[in-house]
Every structure is written in C-alpha cells, then in structure tokens.
PyMOL Python script that loads the backbone (N, CA, C, O; Angstrom):
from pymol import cmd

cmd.read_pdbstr("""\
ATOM      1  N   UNK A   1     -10.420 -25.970  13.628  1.00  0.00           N
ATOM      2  CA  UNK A   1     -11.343 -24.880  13.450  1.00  0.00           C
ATOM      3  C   UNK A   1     -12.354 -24.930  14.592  1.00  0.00           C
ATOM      4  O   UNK A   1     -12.855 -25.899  15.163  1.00  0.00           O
ATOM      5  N   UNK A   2     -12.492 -23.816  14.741  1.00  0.00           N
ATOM      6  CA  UNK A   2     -13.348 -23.785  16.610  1.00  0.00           C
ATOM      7  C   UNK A   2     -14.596 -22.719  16.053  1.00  0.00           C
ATOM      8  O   UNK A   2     -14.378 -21.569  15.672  1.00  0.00           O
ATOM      9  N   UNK A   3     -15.766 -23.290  16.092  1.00  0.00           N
ATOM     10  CA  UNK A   3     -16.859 -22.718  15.868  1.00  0.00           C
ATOM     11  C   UNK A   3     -17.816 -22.234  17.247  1.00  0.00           C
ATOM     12  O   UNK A   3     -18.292 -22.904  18.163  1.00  0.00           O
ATOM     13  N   UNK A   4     -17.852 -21.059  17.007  1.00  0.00           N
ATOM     14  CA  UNK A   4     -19.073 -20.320  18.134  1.00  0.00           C
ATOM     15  C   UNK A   4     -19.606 -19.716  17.978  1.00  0.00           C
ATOM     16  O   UNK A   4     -19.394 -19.066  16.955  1.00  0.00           O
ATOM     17  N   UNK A   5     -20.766 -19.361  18.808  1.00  0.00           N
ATOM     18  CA  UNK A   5     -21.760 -18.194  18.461  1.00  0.00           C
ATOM     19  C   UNK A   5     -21.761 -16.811  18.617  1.00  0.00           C
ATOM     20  O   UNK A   5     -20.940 -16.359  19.415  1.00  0.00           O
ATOM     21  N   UNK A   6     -22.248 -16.301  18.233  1.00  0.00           N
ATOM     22  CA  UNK A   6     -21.866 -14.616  18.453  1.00  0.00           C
ATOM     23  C   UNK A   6     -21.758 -13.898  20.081  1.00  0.00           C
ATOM     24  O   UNK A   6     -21.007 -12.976  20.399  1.00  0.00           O
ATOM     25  N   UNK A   7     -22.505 -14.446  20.759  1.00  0.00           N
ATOM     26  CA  UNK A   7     -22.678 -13.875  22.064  1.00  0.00           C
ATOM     27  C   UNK A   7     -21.718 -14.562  22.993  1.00  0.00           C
ATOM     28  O   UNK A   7     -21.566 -14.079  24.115  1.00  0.00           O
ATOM     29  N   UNK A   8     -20.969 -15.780  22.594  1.00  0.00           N
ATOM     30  CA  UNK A   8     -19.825 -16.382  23.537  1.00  0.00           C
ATOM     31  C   UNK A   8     -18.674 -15.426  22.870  1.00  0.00           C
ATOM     32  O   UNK A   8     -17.880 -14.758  23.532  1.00  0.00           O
ATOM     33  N   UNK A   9     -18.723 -15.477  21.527  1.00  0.00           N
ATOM     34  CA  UNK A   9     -17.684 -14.668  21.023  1.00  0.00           C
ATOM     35  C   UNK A   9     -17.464 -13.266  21.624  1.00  0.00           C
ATOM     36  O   UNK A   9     -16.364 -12.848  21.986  1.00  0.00           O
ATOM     37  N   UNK A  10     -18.470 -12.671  21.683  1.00  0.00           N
ATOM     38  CA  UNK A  10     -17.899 -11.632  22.718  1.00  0.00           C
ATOM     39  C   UNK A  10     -17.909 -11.467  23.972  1.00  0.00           C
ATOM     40  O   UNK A  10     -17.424 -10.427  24.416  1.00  0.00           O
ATOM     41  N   UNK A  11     -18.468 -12.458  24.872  1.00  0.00           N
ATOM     42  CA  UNK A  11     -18.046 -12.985  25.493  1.00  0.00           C
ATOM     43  C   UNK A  11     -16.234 -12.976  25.842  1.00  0.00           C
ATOM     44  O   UNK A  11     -15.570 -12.497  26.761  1.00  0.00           O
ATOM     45  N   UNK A  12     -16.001 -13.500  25.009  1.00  0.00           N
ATOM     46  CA  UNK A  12     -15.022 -13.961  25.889  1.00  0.00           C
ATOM     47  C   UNK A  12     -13.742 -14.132  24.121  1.00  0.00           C
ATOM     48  O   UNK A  12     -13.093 -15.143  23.851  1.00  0.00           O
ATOM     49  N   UNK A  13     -13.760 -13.310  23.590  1.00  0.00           N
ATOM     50  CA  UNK A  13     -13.392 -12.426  22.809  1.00  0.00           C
ATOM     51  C   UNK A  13     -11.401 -12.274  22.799  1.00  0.00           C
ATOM     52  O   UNK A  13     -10.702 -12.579  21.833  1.00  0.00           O
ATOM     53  N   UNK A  14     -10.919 -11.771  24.050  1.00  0.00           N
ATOM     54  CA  UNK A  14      -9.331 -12.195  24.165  1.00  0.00           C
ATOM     55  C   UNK A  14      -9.199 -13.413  24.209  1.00  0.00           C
ATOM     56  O   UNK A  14      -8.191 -13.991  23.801  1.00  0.00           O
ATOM     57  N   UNK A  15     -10.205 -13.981  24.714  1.00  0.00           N
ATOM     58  CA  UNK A  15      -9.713 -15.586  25.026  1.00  0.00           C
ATOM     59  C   UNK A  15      -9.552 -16.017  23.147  1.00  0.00           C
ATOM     60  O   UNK A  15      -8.842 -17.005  22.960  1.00  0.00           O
ATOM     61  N   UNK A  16      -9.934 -15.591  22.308  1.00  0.00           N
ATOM     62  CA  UNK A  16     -10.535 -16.584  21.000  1.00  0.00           C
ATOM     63  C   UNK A  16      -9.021 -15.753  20.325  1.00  0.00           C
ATOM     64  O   UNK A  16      -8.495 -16.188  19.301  1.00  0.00           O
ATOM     65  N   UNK A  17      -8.582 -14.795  20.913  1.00  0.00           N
ATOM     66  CA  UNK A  17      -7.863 -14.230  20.132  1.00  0.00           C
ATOM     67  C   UNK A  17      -6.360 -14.974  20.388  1.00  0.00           C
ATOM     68  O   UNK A  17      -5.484 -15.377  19.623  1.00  0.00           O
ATOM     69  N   UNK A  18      -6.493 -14.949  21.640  1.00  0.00           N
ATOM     70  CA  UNK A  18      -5.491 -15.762  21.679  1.00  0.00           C
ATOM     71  C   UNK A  18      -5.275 -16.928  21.369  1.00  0.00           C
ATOM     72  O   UNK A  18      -4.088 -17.210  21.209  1.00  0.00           O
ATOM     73  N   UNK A  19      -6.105 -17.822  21.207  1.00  0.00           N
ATOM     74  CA  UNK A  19      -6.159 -18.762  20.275  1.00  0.00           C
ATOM     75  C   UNK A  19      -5.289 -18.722  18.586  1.00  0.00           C
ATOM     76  O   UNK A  19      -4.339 -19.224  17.987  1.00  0.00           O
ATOM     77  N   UNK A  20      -6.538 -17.634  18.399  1.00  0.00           N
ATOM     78  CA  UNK A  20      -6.088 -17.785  16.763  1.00  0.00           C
ATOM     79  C   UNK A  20      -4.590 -17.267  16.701  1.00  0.00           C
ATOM     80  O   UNK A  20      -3.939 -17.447  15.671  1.00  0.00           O
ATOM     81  N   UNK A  21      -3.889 -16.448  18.102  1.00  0.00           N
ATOM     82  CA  UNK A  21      -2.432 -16.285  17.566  1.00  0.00           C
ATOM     83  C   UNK A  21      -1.523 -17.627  17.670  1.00  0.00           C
ATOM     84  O   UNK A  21      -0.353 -17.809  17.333  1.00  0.00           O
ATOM     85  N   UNK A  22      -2.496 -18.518  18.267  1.00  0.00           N
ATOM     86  CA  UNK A  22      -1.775 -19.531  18.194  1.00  0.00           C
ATOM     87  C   UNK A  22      -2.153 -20.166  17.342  1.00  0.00           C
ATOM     88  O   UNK A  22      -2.241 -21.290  17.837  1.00  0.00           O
ATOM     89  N   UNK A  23      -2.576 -20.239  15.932  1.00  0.00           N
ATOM     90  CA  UNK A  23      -2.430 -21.062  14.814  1.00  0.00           C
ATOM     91  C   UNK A  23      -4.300 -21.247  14.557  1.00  0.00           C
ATOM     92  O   UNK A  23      -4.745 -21.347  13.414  1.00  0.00           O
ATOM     93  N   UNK A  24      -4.873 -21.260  15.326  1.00  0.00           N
ATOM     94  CA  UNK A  24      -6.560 -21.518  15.468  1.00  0.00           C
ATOM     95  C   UNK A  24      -7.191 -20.838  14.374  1.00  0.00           C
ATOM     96  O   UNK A  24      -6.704 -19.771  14.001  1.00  0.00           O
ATOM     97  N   UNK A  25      -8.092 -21.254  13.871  1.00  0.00           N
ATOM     98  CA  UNK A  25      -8.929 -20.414  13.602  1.00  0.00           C
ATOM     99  C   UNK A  25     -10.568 -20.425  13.901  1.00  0.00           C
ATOM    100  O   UNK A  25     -11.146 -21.506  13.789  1.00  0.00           O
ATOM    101  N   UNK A  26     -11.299 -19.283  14.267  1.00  0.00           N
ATOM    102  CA  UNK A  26     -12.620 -19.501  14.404  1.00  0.00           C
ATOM    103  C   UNK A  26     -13.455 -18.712  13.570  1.00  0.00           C
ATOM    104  O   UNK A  26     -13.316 -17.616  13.026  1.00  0.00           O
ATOM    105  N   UNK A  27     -14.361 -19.563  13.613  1.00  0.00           N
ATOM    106  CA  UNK A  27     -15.571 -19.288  12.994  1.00  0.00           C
ATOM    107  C   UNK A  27     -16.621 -18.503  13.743  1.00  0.00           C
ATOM    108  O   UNK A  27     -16.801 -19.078  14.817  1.00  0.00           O
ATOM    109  N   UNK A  28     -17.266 -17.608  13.655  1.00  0.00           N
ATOM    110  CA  UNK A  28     -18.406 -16.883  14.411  1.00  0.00           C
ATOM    111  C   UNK A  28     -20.122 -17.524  13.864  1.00  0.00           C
ATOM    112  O   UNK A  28     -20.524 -17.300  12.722  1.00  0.00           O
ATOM    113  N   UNK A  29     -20.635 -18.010  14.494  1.00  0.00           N
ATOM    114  CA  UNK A  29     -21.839 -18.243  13.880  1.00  0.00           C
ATOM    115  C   UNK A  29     -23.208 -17.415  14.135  1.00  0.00           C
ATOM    116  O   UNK A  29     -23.184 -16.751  15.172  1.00  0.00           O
ATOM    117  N   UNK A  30     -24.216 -17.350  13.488  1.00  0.00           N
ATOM    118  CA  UNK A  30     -25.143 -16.582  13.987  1.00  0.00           C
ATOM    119  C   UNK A  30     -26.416 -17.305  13.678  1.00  0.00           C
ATOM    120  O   UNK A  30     -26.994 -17.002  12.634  1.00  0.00           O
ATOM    121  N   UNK A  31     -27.027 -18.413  14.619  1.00  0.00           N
ATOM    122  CA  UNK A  31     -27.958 -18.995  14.262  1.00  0.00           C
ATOM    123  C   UNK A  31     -27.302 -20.311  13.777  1.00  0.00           C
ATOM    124  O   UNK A  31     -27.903 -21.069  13.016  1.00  0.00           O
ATOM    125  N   UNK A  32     -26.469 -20.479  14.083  1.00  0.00           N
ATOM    126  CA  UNK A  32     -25.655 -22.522  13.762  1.00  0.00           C
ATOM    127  C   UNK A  32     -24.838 -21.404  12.433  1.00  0.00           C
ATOM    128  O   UNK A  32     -23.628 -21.482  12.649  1.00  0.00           O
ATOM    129  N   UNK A  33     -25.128 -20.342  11.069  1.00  0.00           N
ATOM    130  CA  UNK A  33     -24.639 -20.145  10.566  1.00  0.00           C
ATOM    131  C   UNK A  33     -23.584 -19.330  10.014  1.00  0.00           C
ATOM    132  O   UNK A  33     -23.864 -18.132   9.958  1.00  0.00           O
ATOM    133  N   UNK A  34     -22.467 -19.659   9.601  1.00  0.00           N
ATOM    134  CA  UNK A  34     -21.161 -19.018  10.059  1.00  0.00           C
ATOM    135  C   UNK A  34     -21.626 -17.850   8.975  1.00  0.00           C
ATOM    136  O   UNK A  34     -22.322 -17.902   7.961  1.00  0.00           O
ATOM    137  N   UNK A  35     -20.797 -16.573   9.774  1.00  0.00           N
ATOM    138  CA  UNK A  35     -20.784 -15.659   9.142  1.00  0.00           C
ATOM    139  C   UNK A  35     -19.555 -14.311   9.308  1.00  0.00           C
ATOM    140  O   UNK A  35     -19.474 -13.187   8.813  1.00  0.00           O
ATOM    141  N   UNK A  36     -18.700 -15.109  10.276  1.00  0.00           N
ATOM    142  CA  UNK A  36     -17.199 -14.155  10.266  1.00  0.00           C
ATOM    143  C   UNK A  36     -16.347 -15.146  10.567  1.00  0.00           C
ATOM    144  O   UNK A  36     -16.707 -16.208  11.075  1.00  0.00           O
ATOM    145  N   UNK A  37     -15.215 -14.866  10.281  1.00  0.00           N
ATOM    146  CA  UNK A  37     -13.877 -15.744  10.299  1.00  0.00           C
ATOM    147  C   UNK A  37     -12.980 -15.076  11.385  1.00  0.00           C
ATOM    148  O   UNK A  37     -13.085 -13.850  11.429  1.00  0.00           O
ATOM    149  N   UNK A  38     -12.204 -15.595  12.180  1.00  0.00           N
ATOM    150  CA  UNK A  38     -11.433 -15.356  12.828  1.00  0.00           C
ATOM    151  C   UNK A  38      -9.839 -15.731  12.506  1.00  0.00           C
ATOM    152  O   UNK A  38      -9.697 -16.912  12.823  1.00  0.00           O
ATOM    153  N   UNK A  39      -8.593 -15.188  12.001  1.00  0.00           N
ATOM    154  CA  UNK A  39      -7.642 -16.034  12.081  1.00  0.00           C
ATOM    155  C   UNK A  39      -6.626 -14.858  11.967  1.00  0.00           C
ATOM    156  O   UNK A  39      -6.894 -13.766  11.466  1.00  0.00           O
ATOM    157  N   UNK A  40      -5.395 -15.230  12.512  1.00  0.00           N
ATOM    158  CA  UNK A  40      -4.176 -14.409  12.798  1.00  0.00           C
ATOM    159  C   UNK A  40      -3.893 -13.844  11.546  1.00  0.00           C
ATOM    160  O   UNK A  40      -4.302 -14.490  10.581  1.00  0.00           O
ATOM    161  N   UNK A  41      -3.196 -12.628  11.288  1.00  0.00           N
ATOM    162  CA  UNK A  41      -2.663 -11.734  10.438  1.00  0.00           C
ATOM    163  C   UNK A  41      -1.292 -11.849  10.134  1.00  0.00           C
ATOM    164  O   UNK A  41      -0.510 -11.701  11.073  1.00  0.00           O
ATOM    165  N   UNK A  42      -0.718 -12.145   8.706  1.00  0.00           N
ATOM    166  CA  UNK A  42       0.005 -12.277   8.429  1.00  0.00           C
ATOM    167  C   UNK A  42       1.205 -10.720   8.540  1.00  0.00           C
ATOM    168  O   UNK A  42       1.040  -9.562   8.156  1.00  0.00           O
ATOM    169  N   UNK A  43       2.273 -11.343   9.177  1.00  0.00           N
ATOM    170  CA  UNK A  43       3.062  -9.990   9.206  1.00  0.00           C
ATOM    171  C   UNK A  43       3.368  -9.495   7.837  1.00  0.00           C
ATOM    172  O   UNK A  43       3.401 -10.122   6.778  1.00  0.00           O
ATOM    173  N   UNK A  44       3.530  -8.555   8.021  1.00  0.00           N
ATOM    174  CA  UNK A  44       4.075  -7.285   6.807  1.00  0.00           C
ATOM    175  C   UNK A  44       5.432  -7.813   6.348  1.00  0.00           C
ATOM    176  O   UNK A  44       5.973  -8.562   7.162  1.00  0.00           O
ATOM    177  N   UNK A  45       5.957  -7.627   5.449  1.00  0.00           N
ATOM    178  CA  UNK A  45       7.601  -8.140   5.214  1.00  0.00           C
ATOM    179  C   UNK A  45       8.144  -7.119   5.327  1.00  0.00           C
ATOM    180  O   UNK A  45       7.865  -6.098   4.698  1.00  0.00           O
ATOM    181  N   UNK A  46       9.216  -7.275   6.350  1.00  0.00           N
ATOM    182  CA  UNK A  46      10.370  -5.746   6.619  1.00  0.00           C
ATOM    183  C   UNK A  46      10.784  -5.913   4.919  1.00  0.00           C
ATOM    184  O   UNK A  46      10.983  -6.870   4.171  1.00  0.00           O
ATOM    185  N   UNK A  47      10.788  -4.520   4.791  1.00  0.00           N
ATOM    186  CA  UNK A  47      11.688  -3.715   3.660  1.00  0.00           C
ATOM    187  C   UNK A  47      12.980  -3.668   4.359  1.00  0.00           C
ATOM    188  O   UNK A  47      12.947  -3.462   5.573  1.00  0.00           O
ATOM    189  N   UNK A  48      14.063  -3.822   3.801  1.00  0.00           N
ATOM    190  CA  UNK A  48      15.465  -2.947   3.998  1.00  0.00           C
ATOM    191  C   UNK A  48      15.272  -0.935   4.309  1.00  0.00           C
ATOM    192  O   UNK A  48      14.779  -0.057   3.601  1.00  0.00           O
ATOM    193  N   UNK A  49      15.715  -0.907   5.236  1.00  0.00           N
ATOM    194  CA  UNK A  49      15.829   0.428   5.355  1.00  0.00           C
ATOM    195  C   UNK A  49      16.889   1.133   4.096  1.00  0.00           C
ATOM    196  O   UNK A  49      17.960   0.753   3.622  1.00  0.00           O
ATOM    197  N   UNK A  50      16.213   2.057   3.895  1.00  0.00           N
ATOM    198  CA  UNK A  50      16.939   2.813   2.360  1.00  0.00           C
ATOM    199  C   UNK A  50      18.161   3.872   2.930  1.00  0.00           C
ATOM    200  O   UNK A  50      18.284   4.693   3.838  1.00  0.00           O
ATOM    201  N   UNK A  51      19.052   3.273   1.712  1.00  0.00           N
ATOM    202  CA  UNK A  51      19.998   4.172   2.465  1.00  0.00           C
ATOM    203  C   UNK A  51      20.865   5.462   1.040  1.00  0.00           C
ATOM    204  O   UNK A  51      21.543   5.230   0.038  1.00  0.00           O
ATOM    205  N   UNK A  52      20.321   6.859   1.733  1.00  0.00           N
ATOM    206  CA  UNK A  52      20.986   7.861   0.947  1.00  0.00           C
ATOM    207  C   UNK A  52      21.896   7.357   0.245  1.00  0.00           C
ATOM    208  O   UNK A  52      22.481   6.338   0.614  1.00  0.00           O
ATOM    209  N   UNK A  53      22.181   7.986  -0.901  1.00  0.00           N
ATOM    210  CA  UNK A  53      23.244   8.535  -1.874  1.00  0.00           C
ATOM    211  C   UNK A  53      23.886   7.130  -2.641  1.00  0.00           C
ATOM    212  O   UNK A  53      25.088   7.034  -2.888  1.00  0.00           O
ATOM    213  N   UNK A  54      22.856   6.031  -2.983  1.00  0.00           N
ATOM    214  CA  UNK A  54      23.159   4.775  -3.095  1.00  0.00           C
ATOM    215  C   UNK A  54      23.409   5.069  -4.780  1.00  0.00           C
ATOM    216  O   UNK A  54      24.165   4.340  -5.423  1.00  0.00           O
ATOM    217  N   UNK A  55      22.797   6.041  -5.309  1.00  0.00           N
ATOM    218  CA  UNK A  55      23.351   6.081  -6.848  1.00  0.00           C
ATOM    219  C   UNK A  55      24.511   7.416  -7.346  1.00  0.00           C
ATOM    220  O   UNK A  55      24.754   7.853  -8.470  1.00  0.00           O
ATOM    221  N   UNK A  56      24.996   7.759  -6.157  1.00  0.00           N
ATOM    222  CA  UNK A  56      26.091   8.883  -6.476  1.00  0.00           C
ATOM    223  C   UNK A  56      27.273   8.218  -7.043  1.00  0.00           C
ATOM    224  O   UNK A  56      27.830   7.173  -6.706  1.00  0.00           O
ATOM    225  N   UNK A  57      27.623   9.365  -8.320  1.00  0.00           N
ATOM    226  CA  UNK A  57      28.210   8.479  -9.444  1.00  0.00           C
ATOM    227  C   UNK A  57      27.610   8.134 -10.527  1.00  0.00           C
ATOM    228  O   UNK A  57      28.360   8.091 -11.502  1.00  0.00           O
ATOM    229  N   UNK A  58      26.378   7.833 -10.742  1.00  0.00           N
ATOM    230  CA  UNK A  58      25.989   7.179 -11.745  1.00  0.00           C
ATOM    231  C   UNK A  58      24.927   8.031 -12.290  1.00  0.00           C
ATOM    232  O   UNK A  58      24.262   7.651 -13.254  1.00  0.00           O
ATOM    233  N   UNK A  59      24.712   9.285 -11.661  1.00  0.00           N
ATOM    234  CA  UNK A  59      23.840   9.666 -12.625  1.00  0.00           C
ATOM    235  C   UNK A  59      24.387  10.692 -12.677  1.00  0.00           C
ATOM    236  O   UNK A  59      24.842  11.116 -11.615  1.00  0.00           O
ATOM    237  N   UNK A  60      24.589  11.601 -14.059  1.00  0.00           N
ATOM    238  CA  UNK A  60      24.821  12.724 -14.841  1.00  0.00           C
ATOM    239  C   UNK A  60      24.265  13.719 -15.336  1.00  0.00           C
ATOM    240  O   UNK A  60      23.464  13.166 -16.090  1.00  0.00           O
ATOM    241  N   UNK A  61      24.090  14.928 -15.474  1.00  0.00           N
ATOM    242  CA  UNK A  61      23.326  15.544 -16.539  1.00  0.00           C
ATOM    243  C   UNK A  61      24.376  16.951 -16.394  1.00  0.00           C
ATOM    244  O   UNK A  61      25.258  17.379 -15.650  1.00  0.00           O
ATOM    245  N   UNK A  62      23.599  17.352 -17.690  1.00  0.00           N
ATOM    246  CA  UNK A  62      24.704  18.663 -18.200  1.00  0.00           C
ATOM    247  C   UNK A  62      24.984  19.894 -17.510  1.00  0.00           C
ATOM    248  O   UNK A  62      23.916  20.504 -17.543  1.00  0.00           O
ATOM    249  N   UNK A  63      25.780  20.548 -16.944  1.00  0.00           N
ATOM    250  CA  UNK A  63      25.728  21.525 -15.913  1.00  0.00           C
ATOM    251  C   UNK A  63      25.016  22.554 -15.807  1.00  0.00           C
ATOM    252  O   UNK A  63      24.959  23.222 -14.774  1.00  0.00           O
ATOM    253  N   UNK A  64      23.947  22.981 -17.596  1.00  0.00           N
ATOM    254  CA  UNK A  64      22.704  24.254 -17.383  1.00  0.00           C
ATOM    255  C   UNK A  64      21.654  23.897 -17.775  1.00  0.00           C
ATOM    256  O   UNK A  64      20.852  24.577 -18.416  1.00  0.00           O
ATOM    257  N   UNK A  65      21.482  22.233 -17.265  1.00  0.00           N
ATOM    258  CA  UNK A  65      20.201  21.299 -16.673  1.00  0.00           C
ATOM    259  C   UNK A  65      19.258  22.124 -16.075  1.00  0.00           C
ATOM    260  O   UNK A  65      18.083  22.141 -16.442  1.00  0.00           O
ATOM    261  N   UNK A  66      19.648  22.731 -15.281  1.00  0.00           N
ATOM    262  CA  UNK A  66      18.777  23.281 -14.091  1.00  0.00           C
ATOM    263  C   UNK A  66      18.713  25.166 -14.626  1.00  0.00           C
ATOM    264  O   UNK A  66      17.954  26.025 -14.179  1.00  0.00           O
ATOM    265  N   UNK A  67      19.308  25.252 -15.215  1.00  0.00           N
ATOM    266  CA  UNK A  67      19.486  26.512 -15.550  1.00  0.00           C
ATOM    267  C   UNK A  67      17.942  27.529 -16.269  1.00  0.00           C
ATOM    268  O   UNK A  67      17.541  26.941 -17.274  1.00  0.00           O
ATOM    269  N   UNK A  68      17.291  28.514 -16.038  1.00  0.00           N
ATOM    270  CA  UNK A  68      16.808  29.281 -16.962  1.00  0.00           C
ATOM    271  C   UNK A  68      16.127  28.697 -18.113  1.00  0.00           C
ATOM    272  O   UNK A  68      16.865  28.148 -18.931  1.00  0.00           O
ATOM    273  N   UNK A  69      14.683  28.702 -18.383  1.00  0.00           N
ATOM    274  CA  UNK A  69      14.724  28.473 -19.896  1.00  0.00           C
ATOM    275  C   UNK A  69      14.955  29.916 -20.584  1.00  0.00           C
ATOM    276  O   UNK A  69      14.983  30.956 -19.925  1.00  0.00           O
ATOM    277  N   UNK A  70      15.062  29.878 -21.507  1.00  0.00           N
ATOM    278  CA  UNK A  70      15.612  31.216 -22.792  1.00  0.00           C
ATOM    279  C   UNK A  70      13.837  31.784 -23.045  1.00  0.00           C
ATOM    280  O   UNK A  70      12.881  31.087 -22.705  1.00  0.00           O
ATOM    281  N   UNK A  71      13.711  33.037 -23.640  1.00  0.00           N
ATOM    282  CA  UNK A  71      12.455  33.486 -24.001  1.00  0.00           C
ATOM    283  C   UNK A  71      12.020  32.370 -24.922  1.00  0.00           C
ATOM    284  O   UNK A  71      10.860  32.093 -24.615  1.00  0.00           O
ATOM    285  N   UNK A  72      12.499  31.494 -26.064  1.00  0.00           N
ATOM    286  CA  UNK A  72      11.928  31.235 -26.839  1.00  0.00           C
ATOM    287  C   UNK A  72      12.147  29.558 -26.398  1.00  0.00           C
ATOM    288  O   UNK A  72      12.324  28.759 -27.317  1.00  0.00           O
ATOM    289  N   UNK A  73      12.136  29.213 -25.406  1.00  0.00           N
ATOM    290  CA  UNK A  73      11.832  28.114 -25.078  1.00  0.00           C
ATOM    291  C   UNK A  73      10.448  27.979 -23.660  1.00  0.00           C
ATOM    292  O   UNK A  73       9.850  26.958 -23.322  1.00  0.00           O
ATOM    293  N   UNK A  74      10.289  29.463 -23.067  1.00  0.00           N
ATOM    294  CA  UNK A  74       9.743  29.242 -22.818  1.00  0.00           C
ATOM    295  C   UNK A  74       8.485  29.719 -23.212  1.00  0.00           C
ATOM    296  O   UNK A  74       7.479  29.681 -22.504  1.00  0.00           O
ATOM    297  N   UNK A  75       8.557  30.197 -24.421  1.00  0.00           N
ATOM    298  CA  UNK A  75       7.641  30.156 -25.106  1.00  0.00           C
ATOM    299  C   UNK A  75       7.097  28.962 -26.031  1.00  0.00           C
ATOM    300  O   UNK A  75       5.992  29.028 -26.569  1.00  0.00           O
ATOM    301  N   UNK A  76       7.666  28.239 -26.124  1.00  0.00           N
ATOM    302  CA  UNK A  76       7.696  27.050 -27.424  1.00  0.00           C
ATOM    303  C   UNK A  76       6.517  26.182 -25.824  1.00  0.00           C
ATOM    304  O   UNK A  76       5.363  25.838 -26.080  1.00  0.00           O
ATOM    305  N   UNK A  77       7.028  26.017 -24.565  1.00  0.00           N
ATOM    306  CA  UNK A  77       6.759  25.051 -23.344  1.00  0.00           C
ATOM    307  C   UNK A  77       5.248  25.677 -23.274  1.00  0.00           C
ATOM    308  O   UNK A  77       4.333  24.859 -23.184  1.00  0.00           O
ATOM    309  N   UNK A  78       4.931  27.028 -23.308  1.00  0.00           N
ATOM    310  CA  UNK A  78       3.603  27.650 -22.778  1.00  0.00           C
ATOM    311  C   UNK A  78       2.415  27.604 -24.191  1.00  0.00           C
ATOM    312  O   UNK A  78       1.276  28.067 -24.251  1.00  0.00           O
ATOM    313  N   UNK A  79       3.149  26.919 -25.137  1.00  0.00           N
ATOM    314  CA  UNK A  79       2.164  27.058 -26.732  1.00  0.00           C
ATOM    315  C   UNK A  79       1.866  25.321 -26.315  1.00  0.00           C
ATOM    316  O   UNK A  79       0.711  24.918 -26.455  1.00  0.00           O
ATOM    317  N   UNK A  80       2.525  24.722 -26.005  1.00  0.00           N
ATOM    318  CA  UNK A  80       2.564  23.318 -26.427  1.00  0.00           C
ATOM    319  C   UNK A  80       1.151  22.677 -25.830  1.00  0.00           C
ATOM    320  O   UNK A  80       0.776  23.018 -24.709  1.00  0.00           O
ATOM    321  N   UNK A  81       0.718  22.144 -26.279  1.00  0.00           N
ATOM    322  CA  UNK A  81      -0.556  21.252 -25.064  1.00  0.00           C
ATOM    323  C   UNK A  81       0.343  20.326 -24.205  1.00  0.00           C
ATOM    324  O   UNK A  81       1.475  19.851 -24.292  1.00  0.00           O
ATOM    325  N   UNK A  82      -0.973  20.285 -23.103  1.00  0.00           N
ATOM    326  CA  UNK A  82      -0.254  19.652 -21.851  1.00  0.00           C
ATOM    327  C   UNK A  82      -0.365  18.117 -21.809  1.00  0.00           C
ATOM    328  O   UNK A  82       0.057  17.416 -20.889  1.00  0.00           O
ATOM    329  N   UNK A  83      -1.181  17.549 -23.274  1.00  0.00           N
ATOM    330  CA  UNK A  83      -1.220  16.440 -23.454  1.00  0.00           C
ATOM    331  C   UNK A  83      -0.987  15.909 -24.838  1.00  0.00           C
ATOM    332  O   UNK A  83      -1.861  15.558 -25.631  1.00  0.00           O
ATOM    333  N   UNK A  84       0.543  15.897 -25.050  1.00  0.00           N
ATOM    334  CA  UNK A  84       1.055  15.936 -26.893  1.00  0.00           C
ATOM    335  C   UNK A  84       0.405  15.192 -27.418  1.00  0.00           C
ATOM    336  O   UNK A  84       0.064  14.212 -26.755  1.00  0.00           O
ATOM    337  N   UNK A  85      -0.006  15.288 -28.656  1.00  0.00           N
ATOM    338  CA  UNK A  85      -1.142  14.911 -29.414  1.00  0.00           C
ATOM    339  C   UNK A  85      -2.769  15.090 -29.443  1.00  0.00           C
ATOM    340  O   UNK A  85      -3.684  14.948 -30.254  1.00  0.00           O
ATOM    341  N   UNK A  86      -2.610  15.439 -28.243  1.00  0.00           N
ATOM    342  CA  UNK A  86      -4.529  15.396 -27.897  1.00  0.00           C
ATOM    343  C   UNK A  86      -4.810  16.642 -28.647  1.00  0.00           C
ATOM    344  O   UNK A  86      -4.178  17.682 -28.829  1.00  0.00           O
ATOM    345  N   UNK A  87      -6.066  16.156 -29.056  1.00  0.00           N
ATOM    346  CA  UNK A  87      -6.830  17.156 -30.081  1.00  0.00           C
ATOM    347  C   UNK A  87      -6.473  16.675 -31.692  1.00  0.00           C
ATOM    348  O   UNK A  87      -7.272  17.029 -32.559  1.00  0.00           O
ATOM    349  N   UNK A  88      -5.651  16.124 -31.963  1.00  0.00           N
ATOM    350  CA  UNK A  88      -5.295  15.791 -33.088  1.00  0.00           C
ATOM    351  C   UNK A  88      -5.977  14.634 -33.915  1.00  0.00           C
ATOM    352  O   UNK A  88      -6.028  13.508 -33.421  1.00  0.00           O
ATOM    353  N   UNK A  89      -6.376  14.827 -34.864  1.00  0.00           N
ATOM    354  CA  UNK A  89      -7.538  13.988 -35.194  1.00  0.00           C
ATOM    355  C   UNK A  89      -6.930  13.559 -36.560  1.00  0.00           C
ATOM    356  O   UNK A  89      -7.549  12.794 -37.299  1.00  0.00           O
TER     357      UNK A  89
END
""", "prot")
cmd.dss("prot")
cmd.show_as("cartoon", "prot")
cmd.util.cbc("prot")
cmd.orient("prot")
C-alpha cells in the first residue's frame, strides 16, 4: 500500500495509475489523513453472446392467441380494475 498526498497525487497521477494496474494500491492523504483509495477495477464478466431462436419448438400457444378480442370480452377487460382486488375491503 503506497500512501501520498494530494498534490503529488496529481502530480503525477498516470504514474500511480499505473501502479495500481499493477496490483498496488494507494491511498490519497490530505493532511497525513487518508481520505481516497486508489485500486484497479475489477473486470465485468463476459456474458455469452445470446443467440436467436434458442427456444423454437418449445413454446406453443393456440392459433387465435393473437386473434381479436369478441365484444364481450372486451368488454369484461375494460370493466375489470387494473389492479384485481384493489378496492376490495
């Protein structure tokens, strides 16, 4: 752990950085007392790139799924509250 003061720290600022990518870490002090940390960033974890159509086959639904609702369904959908049960005491 490599401790310095604020005004070397920026100072000389790439130099500390390169450090901490090499495993270092520093401390910033202000007045002998530390008050920022310096230390390398942990990489992100690659995800797998996603790849289309990985569940074709396996999912189903009925062929007038998508179809029209009927007058009296979409009437039953426009009466209903938009939060079932609420209000019900």
């Amino acid at each position: 752990m490599i401790r310095v003061n604020i005004q070397e720290a920026k100072t000389h600022l790439s130099r500390y950085v390169d450090r901490v990518e090499q495993g270092d870490v520093i401390i910033v002090c202000r007045h002998n007392q530390p008050v920022a940390e310096l230390r390398a960033v942990e990489a992100a974890p690659e995800h797998p790139a996603r790849v289309a159509g990985l569940l074709k086959g396996r999912i189903h639904w009925e062929p007038d799924a998508f179809a029209p609702m009927t007058d009296e369904e979409l009437a039953e959908f426009d009466s209903s509250p938009a939060i079932p049960g609420a209000g019900q005491a």
